[in-house]
C-alpha positions in Angstrom: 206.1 -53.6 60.2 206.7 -51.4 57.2 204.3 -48.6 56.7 204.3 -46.5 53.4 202.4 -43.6 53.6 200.8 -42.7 50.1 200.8 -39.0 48.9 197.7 -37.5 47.2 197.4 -38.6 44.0 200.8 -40.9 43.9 201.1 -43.7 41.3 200.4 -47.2 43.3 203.1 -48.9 41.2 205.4 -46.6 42.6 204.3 -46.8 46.2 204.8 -50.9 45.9 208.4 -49.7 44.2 208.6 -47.7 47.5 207.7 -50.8 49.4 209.9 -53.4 48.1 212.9 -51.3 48.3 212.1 -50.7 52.0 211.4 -54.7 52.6 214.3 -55.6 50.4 216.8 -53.2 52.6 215.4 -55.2 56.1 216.9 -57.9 55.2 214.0 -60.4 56.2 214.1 -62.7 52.8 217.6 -62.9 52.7 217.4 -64.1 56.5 214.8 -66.3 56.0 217.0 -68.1 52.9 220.6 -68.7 55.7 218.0 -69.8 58.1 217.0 -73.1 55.9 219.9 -75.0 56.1 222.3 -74.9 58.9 225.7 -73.5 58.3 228.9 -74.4 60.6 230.9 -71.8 61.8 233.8 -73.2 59.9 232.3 -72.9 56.3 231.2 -69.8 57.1 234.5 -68.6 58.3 235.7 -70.1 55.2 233.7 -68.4 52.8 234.0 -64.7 54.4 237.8 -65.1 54.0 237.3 -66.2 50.3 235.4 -63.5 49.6 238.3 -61.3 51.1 240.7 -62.5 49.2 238.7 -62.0 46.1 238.1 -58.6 46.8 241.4 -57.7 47.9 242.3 -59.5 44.5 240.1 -57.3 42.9 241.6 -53.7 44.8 245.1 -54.8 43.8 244.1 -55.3 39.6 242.7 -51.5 40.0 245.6 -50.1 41.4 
């Protein structure tokens, strides 16, 4: 559970600010979203090593 304490006289719009950072860095929607639709192994394998390649592409245009 995430618990933001409010300070004494603190802004609610920047206490729910506080909050949806916190709940965005948990991870739980993103989660939630994989856990729809089943994924094999192999296309996930398959995507991670795209992704390498892109940013291993990406590394060697800065250098």
């Amino acid at each position: 559970m995430i618990i933001v304490p409010l300070k004494e006289g603190e802004n609610i719009e920047r206490a729910l600010k506080r909050f949806k950072r916190k709940f965005e860095r948990t991870g739980t929607l993103r989660e939630l979203r994989s856990r729809q639709a089943f994924v094999k192994p192999s296309v996930v394998n398959r995507k991670k090593m795209e992704k390498a390649r892109y940013v291993q592409q990406l590394r060697a245009q800065e250098d």
